[in-house]
C-alpha positions as CSV (number, residue, x, y, z in Angstrom):
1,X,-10.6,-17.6,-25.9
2,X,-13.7,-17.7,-24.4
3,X,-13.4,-20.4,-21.9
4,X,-14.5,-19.4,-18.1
5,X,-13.9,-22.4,-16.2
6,X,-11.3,-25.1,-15.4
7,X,-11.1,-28.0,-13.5
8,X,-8.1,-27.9,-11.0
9,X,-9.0,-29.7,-8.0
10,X,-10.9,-32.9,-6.4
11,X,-13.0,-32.4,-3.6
12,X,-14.2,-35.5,-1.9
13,X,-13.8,-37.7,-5.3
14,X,-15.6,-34.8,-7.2
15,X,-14.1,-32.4,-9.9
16,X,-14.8,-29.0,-8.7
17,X,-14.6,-26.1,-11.2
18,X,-12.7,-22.5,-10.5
19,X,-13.4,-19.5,-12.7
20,X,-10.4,-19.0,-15.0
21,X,-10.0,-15.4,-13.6
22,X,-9.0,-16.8,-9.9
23,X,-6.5,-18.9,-11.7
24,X,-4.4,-16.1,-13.8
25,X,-5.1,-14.0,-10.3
26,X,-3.4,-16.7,-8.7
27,X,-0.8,-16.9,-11.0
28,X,0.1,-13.3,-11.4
29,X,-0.3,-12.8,-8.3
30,X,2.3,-15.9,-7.8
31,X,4.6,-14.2,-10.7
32,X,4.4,-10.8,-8.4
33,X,5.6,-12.2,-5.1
34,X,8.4,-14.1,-7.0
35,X,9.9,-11.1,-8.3
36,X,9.2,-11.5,-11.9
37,X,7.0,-8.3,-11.5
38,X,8.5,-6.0,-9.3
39,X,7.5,-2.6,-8.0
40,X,6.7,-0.1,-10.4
41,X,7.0,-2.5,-13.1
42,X,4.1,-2.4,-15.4
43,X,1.9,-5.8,-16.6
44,X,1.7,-7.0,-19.7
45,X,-1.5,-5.1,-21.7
46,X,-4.7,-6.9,-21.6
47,X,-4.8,-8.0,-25.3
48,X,-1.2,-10.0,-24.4
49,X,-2.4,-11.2,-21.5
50,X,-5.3,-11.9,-23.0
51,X,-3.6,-14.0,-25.7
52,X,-0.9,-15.8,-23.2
53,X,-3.7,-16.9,-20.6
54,X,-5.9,-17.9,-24.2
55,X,-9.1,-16.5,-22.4
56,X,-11.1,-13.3,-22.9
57,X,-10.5,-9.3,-22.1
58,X,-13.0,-9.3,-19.8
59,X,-11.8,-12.7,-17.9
60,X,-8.6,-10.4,-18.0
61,X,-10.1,-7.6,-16.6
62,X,-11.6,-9.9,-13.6
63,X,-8.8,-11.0,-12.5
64,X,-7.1,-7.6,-12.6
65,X,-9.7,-6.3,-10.3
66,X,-9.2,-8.9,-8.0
67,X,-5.4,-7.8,-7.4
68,X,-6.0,-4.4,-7.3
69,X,-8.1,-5.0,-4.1
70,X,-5.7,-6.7,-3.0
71,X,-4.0,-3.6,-3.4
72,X,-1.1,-5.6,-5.7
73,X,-1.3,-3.5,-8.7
74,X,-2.6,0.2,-9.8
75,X,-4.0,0.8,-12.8
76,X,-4.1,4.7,-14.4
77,X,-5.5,5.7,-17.3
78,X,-2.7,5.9,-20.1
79,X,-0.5,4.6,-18.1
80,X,-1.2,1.2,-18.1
81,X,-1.6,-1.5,-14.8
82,X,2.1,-1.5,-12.5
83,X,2.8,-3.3,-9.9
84,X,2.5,-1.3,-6.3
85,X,4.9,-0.9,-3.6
86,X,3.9,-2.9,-0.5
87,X,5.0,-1.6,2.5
88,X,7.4,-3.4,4.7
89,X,5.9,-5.2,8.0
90,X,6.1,-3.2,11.4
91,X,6.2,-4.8,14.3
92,X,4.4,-3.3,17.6
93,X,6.5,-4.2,20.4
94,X,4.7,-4.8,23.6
95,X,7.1,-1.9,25.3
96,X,6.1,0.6,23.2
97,X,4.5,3.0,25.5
98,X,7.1,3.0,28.1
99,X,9.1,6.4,27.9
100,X,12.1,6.3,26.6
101,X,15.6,8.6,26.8
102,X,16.4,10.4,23.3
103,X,15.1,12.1,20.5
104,X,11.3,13.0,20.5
105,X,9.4,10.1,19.6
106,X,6.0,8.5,20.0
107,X,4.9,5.0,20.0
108,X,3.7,5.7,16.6
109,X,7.2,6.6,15.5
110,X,8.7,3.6,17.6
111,X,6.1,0.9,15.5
112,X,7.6,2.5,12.3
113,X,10.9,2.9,13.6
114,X,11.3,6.4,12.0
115,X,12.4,10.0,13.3
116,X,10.5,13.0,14.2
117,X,11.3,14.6,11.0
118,X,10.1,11.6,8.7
119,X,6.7,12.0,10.7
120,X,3.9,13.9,9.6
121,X,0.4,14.1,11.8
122,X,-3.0,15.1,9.8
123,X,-5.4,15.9,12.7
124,X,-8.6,17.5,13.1
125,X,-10.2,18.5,16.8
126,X,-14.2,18.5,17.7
127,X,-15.9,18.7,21.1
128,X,-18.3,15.7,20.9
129,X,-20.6,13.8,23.9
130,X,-19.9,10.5,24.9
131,X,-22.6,8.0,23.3
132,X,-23.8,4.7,25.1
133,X,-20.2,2.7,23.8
134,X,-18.1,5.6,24.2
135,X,-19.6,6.0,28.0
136,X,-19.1,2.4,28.7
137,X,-15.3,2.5,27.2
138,X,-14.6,5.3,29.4
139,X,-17.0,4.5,32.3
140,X,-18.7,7.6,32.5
141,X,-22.5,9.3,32.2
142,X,-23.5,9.1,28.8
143,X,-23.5,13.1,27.2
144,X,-20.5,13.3,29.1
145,X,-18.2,16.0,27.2
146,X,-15.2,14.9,25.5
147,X,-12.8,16.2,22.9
148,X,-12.5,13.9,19.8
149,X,-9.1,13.8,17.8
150,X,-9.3,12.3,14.7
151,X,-5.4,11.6,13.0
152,X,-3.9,10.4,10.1
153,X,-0.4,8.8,10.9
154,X,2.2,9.0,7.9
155,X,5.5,7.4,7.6
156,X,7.3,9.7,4.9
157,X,3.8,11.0,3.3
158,X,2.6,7.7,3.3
159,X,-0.8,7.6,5.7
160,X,-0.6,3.9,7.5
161,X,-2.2,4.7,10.6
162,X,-5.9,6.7,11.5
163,X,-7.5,6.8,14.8
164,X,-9.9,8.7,16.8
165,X,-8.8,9.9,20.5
166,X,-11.0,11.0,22.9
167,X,-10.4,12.7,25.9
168,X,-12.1,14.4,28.4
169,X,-13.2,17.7,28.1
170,X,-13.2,18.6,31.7
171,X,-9.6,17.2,31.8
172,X,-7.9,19.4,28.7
173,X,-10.7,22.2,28.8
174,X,-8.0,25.4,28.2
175,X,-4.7,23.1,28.3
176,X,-2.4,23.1,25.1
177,X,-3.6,19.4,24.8
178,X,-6.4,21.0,24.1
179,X,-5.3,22.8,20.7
180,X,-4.4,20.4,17.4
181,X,-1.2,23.1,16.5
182,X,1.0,20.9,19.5
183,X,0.4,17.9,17.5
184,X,2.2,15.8,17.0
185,X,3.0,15.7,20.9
186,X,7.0,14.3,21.7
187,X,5.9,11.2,24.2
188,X,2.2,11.2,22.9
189,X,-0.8,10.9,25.2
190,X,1.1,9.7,28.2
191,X,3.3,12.6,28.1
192,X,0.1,14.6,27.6
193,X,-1.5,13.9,30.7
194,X,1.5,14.1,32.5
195,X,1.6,17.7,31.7
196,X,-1.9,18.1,33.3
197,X,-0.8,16.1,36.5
198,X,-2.1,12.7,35.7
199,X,0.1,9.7,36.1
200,X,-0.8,6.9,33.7
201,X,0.0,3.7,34.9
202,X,-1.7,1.3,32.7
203,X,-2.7,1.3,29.5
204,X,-5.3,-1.6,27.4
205,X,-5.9,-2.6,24.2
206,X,-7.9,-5.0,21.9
207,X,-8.1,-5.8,18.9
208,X,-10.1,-7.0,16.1
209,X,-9.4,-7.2,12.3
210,X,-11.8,-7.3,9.4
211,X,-11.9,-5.7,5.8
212,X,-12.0,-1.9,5.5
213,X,-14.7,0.6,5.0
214,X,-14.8,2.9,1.9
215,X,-13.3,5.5,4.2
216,X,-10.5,3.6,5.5
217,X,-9.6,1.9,2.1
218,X,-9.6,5.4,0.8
219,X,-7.7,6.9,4.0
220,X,-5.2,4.4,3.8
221,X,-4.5,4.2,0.1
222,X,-5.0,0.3,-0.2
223,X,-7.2,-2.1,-1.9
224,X,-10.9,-3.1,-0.5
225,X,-9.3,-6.5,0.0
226,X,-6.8,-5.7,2.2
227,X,-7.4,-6.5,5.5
228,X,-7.3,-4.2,8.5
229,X,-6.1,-4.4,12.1
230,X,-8.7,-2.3,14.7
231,X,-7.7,-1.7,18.4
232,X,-9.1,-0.1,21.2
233,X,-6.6,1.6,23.1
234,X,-7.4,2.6,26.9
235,X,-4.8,5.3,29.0
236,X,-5.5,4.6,32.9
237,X,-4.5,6.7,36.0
238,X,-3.2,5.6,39.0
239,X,-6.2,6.3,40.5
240,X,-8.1,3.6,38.1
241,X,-9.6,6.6,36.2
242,X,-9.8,6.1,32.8
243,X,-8.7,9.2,30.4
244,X,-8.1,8.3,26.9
245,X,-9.7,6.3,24.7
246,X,-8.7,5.5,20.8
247,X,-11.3,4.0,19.3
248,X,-10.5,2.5,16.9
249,X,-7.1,2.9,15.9
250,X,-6.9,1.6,12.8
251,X,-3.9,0.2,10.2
252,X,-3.2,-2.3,7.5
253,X,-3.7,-5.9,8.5
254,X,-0.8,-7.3,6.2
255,X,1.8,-5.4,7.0
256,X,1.2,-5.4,10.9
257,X,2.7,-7.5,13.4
258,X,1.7,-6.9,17.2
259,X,4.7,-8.6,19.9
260,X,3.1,-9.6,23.4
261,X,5.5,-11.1,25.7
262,X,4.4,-12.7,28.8
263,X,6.4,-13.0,31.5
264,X,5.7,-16.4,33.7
265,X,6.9,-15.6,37.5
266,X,7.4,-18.9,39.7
């Protein structure tokens, strides 16, 4: 019961030891994706799992941890560990910005392919000045004034998107895009700026991924070892004047797919 190690592989002609808590990880985490544990179903408790794995509570307990970072399972108090609900995968399609006839949507909306009424937008407005990478993102005086908008996207309650938006002050200075009660905005920033008489033509983004911070982990309700997807979005004029930046925009790695599609002209 109290054994920590075992021997599973060969590396190189030499036996190399894993801690037994990666191994019942591993394998619960194998009996999760199969099926065997489904959503919402609780785990065995830790003296049975415990006495089926023939190791100790506490190599239990590592393992345990391990998945919930992984944001697999949720453990309450008197309630017991259950498996959690993954979300399905979105896909961002490369067209996703281009305006489109119909009911009010966003790109947001398009990524999760839900409606306007399944959305729900948590935002929060400050006026802020533009730091040394701000200034270069936007290519403008450092201290220059912006707005900040700082949203939490949900699909159905659930939060799987935050970002921060900044735009120019001098640009939305007295303009309804100006005031956070006309969010969530049908067309999003695009449509925005159209309102103020800028045509966006172009619009940039790259990305990164990494593990989240506290504040993301917590935003997004998932485990410290789930990965994340960053981007830094950029809405051009047609005059090459940059006048939006989200940075960063920020969702869950695993259940993100981003489409590019290149078109190849002879």
């Amino acid at each position: 019961m109290c054994a920590q190690k075992a021997v599973i592989t060969r590396n190189g002609g030499r036996s190399v030891a894993q801690p037994e808590y990666l191994r019942i990880a591993a394998e619960l985490r194998r009996r999760i994706a199969s099926g065997e544990f489904s959503a919402g179903d609780q785990l065995p408790t830790l003296p049975a799992l415990s006495e089926h794995y023939r190791v100790s509570e506490t190599t239990i307990r590592n393992a345990l941890a391990l998945l919930r970072n992984e944001g697999l399972i949720e453990t309450r108090a008197r309630a017991g560990t259950r498996v959690r609900h993954v979300p399905p995968v979105h896909r961002m399609a490369a067209d996703r910005y281009r305006p489109k006839p119909g009911a009010p949507a966003t790109p947001y909306t398009r990524d999760q392919g839900i409606g306007w009424s399944e959305y729900r937008l948590d935002k929060r407005f400050e006026r802020v000045q533009a730091t040394p990478e701000l200034a270069s993102l936007f290519e403008c005086e450092v201290g220059e004034r912006l707005l900040a908008r700082h949203f939490v996207f949900h699909d159905n309650d659930t939060p799987t998107q935050m970002s921060t938006s900044y735009v120019r002050w001098s640009d939305v200075e007295g303009t309804p895009v100006s005031d956070p009660i006309n969010e969530p905005w049908p067309g999003g920033t695009r449509a925005q700026m159209a309102t103020l008489g800028i045509r966006v033509t172009r619009i940039t983004e790259s990305f990164t991924s990494g593990m989240p911070t506290e504040d993301e982990a917590k935003t997004l309700r998932i485990g410290n070892g789930v990965p994340v997807l960053r981007y830094t979005r950029r809405h051009i004029a047609d005059n090459g004047r940059i006048v939006e930046v989200a940075h960063p925009i920020v969702r869950r790695g695993d259940t993100t797919v981003v489409d590019f599609v290149i078109d190849l002209q002879a």
